[in-house]
C-alpha positions in Angstrom: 0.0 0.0 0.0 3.0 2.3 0.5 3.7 2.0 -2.9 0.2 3.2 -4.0 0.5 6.2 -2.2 4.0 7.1 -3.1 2.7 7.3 -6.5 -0.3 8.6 -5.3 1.8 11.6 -3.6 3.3 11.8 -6.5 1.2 12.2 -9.4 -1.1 14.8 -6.8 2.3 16.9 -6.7 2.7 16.6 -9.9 -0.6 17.4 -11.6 0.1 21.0 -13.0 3.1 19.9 -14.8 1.3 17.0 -16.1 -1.9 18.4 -17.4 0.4 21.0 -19.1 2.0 18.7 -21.6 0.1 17.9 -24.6 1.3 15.9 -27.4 2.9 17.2 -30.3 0.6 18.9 -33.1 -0.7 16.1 -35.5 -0.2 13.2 -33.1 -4.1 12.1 -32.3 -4.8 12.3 -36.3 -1.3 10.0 -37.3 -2.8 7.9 -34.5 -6.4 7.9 -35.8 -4.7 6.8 -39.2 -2.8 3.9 -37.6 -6.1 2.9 -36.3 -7.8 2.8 -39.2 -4.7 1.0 -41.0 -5.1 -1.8 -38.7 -8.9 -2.1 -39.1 -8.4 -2.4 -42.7 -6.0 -4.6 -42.4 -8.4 -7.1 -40.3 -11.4 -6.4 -42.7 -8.9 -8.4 -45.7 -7.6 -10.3 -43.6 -11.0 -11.6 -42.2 -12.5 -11.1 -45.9 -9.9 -13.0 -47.4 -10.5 -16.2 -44.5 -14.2 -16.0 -45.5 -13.3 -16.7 -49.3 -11.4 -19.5 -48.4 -13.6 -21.3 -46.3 -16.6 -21.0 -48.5 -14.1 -22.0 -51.4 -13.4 -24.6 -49.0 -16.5 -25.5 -48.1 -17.8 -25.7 -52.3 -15.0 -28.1 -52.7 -16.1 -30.6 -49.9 -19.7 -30.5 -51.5 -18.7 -31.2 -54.8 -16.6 -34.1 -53.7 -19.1 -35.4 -51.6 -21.7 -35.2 -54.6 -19.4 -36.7 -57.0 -18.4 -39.7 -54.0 -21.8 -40.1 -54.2 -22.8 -40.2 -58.0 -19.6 -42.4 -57.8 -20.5 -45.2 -55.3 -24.3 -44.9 -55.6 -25.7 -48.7 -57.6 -28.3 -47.3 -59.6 -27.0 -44.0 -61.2 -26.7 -43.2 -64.5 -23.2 -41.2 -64.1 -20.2 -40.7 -66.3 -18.1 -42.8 -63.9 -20.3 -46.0 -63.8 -21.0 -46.1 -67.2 -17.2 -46.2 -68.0 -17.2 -49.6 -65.1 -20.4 -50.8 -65.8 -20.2 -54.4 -66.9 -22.2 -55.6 -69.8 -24.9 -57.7 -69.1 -24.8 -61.3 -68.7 -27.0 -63.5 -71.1 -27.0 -67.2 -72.6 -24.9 -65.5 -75.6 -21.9 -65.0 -73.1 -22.3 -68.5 -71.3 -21.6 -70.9 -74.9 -21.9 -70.6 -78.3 -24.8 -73.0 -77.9 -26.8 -70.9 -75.9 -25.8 -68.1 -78.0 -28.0 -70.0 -81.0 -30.9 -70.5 -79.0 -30.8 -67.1 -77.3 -30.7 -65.8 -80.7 -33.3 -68.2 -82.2 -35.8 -66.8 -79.5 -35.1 -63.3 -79.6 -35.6 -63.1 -83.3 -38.9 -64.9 -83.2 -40.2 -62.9 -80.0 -39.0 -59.7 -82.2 -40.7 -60.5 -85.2 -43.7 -61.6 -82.7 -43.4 -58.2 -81.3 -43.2 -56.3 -84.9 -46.2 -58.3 -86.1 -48.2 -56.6 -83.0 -46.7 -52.8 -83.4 -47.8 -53.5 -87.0 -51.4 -54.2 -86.4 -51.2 -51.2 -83.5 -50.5 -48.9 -86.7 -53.1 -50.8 -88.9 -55.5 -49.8 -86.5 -56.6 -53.0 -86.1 -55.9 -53.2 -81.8 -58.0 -51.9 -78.9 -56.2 -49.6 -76.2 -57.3 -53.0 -74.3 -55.6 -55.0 -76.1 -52.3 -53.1 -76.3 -52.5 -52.5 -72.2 -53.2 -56.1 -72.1 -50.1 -56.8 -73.9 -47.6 -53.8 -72.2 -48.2 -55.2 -69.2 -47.6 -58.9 -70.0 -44.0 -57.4 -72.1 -43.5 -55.3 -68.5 -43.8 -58.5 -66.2 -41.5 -60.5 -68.7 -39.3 -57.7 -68.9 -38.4 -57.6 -64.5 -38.4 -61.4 -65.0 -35.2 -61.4 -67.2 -34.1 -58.6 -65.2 -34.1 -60.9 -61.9 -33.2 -63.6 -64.1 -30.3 -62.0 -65.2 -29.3 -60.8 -61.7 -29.5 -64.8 -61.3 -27.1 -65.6 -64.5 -24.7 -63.0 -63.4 -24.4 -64.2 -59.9 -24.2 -68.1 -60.6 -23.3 -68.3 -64.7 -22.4 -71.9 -64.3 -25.8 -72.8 -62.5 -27.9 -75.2 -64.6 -31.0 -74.4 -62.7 -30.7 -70.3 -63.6 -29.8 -71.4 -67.5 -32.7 -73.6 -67.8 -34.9 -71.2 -66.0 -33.5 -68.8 -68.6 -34.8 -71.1 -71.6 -38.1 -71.3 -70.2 -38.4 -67.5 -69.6 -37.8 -67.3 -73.8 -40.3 -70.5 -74.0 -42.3 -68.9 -72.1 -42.6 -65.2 -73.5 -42.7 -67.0 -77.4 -45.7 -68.9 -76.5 -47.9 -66.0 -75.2 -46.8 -63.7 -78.3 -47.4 -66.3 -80.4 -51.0 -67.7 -78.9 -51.7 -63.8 -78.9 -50.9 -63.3 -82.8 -52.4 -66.4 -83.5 -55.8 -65.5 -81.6 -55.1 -62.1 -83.9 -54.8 -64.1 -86.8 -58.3 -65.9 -86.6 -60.0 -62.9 -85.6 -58.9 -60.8 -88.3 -59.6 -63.8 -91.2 -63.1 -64.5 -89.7 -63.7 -60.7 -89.9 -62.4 -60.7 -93.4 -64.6 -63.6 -94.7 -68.1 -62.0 -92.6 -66.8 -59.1 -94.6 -66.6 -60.7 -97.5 -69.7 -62.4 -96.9 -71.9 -59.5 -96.5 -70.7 -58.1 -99.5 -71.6 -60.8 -101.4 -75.5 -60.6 -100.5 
């Protein structure tokens, strides 16, 4: 405490002289300006961070959306079409399968061109063509899960014969269908001709 009054006393003796002595002409103002130097300073300084953390920040989403187009199974990306593997059939199994794969696809095609031929004709009901959409749909995620199947076990007898019957299978309903077509369209023909005649 002695201390604290000795300066105390001293400053109290000393108060004229010290209230006396102003700084030098121009000295607030260059310190205003070295103020306001330094507050610039931090607004670039603190400017500058925010640039780089938002360029920061873009960067981690745009990996994390490209990680994700990446690794995600069902996209339709750049990266997995480049590592996409083609898929399996009975064409890639033997050359044997390959023949019959191809004998069945050919006939289910022309099956299937008979029908969109017809469609154009004129000759189908929006019934019929439903009818026949959805039986193509439910054969279509058949050989997708068959596939799925072939790709997973190739050697399996089982999946290749279920394979065979899936193209059995799908022939058979096009064909009955065009068939059905067929006799529908002849006896319409021959009432047509028929009542033409009279």
């Amino acid at each position: 405490m002695e201390k604290k009054d000795n300066i105390e006393k001293l400053i109290l003796e000393n108060i004229d002289a010290l209230n006396d002595n102003e700084p030098m002409d121009g000295h607030l103002a260059r310190f205003e300006a070295k103020l306001t130097e330094q507050n610039k300073a931090k607004r670039t300084i603190s400017l500058n961070l925010i640039l780089r953390v938002a360029a920061a920040i873009v960067f981690v989403f745009l990996a994390t959306n490209q990680a994700f187009i990446y690794f995600s199974p069902d996209n339709q990306g750049i990266f997995n079409s480049k590592q996409k593997s083609p898929s399996i059939t009975l064409a890639s199994i033997s050359p044997e399968y390959q023949e019959v794969e191809y004998y069945y696809t050919s006939s289910i095609n022309t099956g299937i061109e008979q029908w969109n031929k017809w469609i154009d004709e004129g000759l189908i009901s929006e019934d019929e063509q439903t009818m026949m959409n959805d039986e193509l749909a439910e054969f279509e995620t058949l050989y997708k899960n068959l596939q799925t199947d072939l790709a997973a076990n190739p050697n399996d007898e089982r999946v290749i014969n279920a394979m065979l019957e899936y193209y059995q299978a799908k022939l058979s309903v096009i064909n009955i269908i065009i068939t059905k077509l067929e006799e529908v369209q002849q006896k319409t023909q021959e009432f047509e001709q028929e009542t033409t005649a009279i």
